[in-house]
N, C-alpha and C positions, 0 to 999 in steps of 0.2 A: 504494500500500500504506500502509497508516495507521502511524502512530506504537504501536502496542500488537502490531504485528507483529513476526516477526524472520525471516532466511531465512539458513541453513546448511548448506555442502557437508557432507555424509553419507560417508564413505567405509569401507566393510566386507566384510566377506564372510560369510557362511552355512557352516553345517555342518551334517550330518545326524550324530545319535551314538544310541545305543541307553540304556535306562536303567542297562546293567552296565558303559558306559566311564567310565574314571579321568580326571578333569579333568587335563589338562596340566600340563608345569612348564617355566617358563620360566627353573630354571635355569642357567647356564652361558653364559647370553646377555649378553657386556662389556655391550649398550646397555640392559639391564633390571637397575637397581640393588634394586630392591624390591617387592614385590607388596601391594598393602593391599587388605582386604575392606572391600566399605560393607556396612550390612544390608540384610537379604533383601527385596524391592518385590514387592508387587502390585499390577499393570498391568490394567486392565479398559479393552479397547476396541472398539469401535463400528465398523464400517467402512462408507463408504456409497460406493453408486455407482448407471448408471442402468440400468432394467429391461434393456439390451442390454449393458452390462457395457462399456460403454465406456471408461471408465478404465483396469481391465485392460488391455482390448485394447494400449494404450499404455502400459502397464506403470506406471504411476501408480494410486497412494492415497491415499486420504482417509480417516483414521480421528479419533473424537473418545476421546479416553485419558482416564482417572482413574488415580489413584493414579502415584507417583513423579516424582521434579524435575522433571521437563517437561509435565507434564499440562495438556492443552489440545489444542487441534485440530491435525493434521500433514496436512501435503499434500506428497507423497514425487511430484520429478519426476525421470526419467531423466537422469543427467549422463555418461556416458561409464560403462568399466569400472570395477566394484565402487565407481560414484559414485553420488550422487543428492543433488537439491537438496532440500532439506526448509524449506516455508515452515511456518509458525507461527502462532498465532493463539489467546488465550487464551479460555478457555469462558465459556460466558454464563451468567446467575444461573438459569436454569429447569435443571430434572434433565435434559432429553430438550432442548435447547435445538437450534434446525436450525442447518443447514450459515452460516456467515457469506457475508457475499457478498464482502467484499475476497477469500476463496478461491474460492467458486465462480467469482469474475471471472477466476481465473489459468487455470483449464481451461473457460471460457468456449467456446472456437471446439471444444471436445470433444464436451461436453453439451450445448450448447444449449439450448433449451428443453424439454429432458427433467426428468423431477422426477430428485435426487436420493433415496437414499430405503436404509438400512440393509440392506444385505446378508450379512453375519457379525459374527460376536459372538465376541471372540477375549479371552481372561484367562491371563496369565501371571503365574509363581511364578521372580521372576527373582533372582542370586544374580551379584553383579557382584566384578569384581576388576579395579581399576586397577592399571597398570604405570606404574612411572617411572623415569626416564631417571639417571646417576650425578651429573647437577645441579639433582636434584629436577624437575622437569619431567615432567605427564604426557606419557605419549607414545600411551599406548592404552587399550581397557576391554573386558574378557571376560568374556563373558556367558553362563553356564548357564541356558540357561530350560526351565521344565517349561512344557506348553502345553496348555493346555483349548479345544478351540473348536468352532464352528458356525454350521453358514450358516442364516441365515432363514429359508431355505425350510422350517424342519422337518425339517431334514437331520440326520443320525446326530453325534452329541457324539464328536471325533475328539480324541486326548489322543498327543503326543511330548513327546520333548524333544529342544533343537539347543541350537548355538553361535553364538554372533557373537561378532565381531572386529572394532572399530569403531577408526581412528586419531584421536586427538585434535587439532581444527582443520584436518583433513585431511592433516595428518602427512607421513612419510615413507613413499611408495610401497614402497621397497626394505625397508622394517622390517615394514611388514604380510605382504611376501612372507616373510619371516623369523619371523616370529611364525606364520602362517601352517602352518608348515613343523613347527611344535611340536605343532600342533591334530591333524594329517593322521598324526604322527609315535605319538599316545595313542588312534589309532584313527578319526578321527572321519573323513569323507567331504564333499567338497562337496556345497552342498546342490542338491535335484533340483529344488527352485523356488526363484524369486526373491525370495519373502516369505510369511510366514505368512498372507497373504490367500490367495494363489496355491495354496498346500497348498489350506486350507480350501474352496475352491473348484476346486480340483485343472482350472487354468487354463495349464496348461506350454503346451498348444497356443496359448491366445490373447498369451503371449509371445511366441511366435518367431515372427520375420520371414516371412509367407508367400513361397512362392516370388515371384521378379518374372516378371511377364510377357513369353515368348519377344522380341513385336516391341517395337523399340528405342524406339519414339515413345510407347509408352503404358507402357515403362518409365520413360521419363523423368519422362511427365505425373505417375505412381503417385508417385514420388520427391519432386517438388515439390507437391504436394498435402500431401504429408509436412511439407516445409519451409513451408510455407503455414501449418499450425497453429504451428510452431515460433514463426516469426517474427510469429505474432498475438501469442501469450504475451507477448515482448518488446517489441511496440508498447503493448500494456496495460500494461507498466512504466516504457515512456517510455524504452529503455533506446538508445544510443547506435548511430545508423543504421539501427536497428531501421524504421523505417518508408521507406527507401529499397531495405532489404533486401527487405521486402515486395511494397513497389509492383514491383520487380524480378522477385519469383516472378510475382506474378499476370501480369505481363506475357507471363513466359515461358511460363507455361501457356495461356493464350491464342492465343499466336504458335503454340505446339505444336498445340494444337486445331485452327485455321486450317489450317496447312498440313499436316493430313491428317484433314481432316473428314469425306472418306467413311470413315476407316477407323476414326470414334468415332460416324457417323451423324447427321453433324451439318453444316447447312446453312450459309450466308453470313451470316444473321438468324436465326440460332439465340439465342434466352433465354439461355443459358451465356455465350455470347462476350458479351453487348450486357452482364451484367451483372458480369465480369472487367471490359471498361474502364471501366464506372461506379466499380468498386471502386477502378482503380487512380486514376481521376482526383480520388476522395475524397482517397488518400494524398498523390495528388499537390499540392492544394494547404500540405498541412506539408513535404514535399519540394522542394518550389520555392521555396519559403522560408529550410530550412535552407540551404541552394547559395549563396540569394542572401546569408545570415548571414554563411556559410564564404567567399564570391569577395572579397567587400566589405572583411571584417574583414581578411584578408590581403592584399587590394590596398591599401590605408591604412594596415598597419602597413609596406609597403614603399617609399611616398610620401616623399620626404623631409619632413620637421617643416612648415616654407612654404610647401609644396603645401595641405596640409591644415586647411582656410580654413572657420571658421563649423560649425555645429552638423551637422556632415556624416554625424559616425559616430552619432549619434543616432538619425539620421533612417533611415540605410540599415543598419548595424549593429542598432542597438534594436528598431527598427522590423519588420527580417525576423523577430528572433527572435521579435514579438508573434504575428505573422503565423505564426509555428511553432507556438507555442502553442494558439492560435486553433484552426490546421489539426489539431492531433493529437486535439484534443477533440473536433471534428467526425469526424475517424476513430474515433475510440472511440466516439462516441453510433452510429454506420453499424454499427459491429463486432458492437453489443448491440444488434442490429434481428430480426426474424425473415425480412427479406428476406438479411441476409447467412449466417442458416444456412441458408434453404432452396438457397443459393448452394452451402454447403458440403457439403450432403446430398446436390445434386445433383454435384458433384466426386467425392463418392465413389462415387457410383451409376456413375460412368462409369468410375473403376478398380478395380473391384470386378467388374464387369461381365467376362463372359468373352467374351476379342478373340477375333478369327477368327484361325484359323491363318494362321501365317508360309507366304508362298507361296516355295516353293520357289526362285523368280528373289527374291528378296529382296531380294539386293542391287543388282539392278537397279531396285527397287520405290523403293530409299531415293535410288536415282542422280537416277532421275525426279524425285524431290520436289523435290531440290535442286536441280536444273536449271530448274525449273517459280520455284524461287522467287530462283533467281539473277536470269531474265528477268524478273521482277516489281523487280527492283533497276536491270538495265540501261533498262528500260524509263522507269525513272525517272530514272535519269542524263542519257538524251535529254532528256527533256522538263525537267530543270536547265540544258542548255546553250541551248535552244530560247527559255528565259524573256527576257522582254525588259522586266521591272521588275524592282527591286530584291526587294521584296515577292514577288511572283513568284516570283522565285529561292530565297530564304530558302524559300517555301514547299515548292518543289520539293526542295530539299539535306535539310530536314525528314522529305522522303518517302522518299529514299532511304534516310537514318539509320533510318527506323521498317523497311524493306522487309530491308536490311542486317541490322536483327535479328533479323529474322524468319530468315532465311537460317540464322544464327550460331546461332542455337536448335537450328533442324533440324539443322545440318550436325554439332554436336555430339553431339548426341542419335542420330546414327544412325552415330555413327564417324570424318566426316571433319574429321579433327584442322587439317587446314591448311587450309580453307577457311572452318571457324568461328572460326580467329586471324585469317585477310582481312579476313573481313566484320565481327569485334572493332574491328580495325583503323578502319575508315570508321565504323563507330559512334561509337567512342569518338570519331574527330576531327570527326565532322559533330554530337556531342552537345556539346562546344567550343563548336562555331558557334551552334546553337540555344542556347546558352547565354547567349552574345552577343547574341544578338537580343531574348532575352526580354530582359536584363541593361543593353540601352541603351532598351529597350520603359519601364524602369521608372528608368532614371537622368532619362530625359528627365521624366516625370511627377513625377518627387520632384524637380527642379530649378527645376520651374513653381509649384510648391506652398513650394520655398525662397525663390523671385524673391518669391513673392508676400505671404511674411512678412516681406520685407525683410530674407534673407541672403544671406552671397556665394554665388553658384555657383560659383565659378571651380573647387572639385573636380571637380563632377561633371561637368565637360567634360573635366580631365582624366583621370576612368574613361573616361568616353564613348570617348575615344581610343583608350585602351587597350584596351577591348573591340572595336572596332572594327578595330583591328589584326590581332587574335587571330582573329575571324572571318575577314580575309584570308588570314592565314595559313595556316587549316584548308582553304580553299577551293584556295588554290596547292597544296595536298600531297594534294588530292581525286584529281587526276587518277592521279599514280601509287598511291596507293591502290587506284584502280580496276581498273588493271591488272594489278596482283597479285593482288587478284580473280579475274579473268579468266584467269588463267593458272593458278590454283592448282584454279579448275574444268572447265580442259583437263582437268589430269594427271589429277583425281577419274575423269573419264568414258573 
């Protein structure tokens, strides 16, 4: 987000009122020492979205405003109740000037490459009164607006008036409901939509949450498809875990897929699946990186002072975090591809799509799956004990960890609470291991590359240890691991 930006938690609430109700009074309120009027603003604005109204659909706005203190582009994103983040973005020197792109980058995984392109045409006559607190301090601003608007299409000039109730800097939740209480109290109504777009496009339906789908697997897929745009958002800002959170979703939608593909019609070498791991192993190399920033920088700050010999943290510290950087850029060039919307179009063609009926034995339907994909875990366990190199081994503990999620995905997604904390279980200690291996894979490499500038190794032999430790130990706690596995998919069946 560039420097001419700004972004602000929004927190308010709506009111419907008639043009014969009495503006409230907030006296009697200890926390409201004064009420002051600013003058009256006229607000002219512009709202854009794409011909399928996508934005709606997700309850986000874009509109470009003239007239009053903030004039310039908003982009209203959903943050929890009576919240929303509102980014910012100051207008351009042309009258009609288009959408900037640092905003259209923030609902990027929304639109895609759809045009933007003006949909209502909204002008208020707004009449504002700040509230402040008995040590001067605002605390809120109530807003009378009359309202003139219309949609593009040539649609009917539609004229109200409402309320807002905005807290200042996000304020005190418990004083909005209180302030609140005064509005409801001179007549006025919450209101029937979410925003004056929403009126003017009289879009309440493309609000609210469609039903989720009866069966639990393509519940869940709908869900994380959800969280998939979410956590694009937050990869394009760079913003902290954000792209292990990601790689995470796509994962699990995949695994999801996977283990119940006839019931999305979807084969072994299905285009969906082959281009989820592409995605995630983009993320993954800033992911592999950050790990390696995070294991590094806290095994060296735990070293005692003498341990820690020659340009070490540099090299492995410095170094990961370039390698972060590097990788997140490469995720975001992938992210603005038209191969990762056609990615994302096809996501939702599949939860949008209407599932077959829940068969009656259901819950034997979900027993099955998990049983299908616990044997794809035990099966893997053999052939870890059966290994007879090192390499081998690591490759095999790797398989189980990846089979293990797949497991934990399902088993959650269709109810069974104790066998997706199992199979957490073995993930999380076999993801240790494989952490280990990648971890001594690139100590040894960065040690070859120290020898050979002529500095000391002697750290990085002792991480090497340490990691190599770690892996033993993940490996000694495998077994029982596995048997509570085992045992927590008796009880399930």
């Amino acid at each position: 987000m560039g420097e001419s930006n700004s972004s602000y938690l929004e927190v308010e609430r709506k009111f419907d009122v008639v043009d014969s109700t009495v503006s409230p009074s907030f006296d009697g309120l200890s926390a409201v020492s004064r009420v002051e009027r600013s003058p009256a603003q006229h607000l002219d604005a512009v709202y854009y979205d794409t011909p399928n109204r996508d934005l709606a659909a997700h309850r986000i706005t874009l509109r470009r405003r003239t007239g009053g203190p903030d004039a310039g582009w908003h982009l209203k994103l959903p943050a929890g109740p009576d919240a929303r983040t509102e980014v910012r973005a100051p207008l351009g020197s042309a009258v009609e000037d288009p959408v900037p792109d640092e905003l259209r980058d923030v609902v990027l995984a929304i639109v895609r490459d759809r045009p933007l392109a003006p949909v209502a045409r909204i002008s208020t006559e707004r009449t504002v009164d700040m509230l402040y607190g008995p040590d001067g301090t605002a605390l809120a601003e109530f807003c009378d607006d009359q309202v003139t608007a219309r949609a593009e299409e040539d649609g009917p000039e539609q004229q109200w008036r409402e309320w807002e109730l905005e807290l200042v800097d996000g304020g005190d939740r418990d004083m909005l409901n209180r302030l609140a209480n005064r509005l409801l109290d001179a007549g006025a109504a919450p209101a029937g939509h979410g925003s004056k777009l929403a009126r003017v496009l009289d879009t309440t339906a493309a609000s609210e949450a469609p039903e989720p789908p009866d069966d639990p697997i393509h519940r869940a897929v709908a869900e994380l498809v959800d969280e998939l745009l979410v956590w694009d958002r937050a990869v394009r800002a760079d913003v902290e875990d954000s792209v292990h959170q990601m790689r995470v979703t796509t994962r699990k939608i995949r695994s999801l897929l996977q283990s119940s593909e006839g019931a999305f019609g979807l084969s072994d070498d299905a285009w969906i699946l082959d281009e989820l791991r592409q995605l995630a192993a983009v993320l993954g190399v800033a992911r592999d990186a950050e790990v390696l920033a995070e294991k590094y920088e806290k095994a060296l700050d735990e070293l005692p002072a003498e341990l820690v010999r020659g340009p070490v943290r540099e090299r492995l510290v410095d170094g990961a975090r370039k390698r972060y950087a590097s990788g997140h850029r490469r995720s975001v060039i992938a992210m603005r591809s038209a191969r990762y919307f056609r990615l994302l179009d096809a996501l939702e063609a599949l939860v949008t799509a209407i599932p077959p009926p829940v068969p009656s034995d259901g819950e034997e339907a979900a027993t099955a799956t998990i049983d299908s994909a616990y044997r794809r875990v035990r099966k893997a366990a053999k052939a870890a004990k059966a290994a007879e190199s090192e390499p081998e081994r690591d490759e095999a503990l790797h398989r189980i960890r990846k089979r293990a999620k797949r497991l934990r995905y399902t088993a959650s997604a269709t109810g069974a609470d104790k066998v997706a904390d199992r199979a957490k279980s073995i993930q999380s200690l076999l993801g240790d291991h494989q952490d280990s291996v990648v971890s001594r894979a690139h100590l040894s490499k960065e040690a070859l590359a120290a020898h050979a500038a002529d500095e000391d190794t002697f750290t990085y032999g002792v991480l090497y240890q340490r990691e190599d430790e770690l892996a033993r130990q993940a490996e000694a706690e495998l077994g029982g691991a596995l048997k509570k596995l085992a045992k927590s998919v008796r009880k399930h069946t």
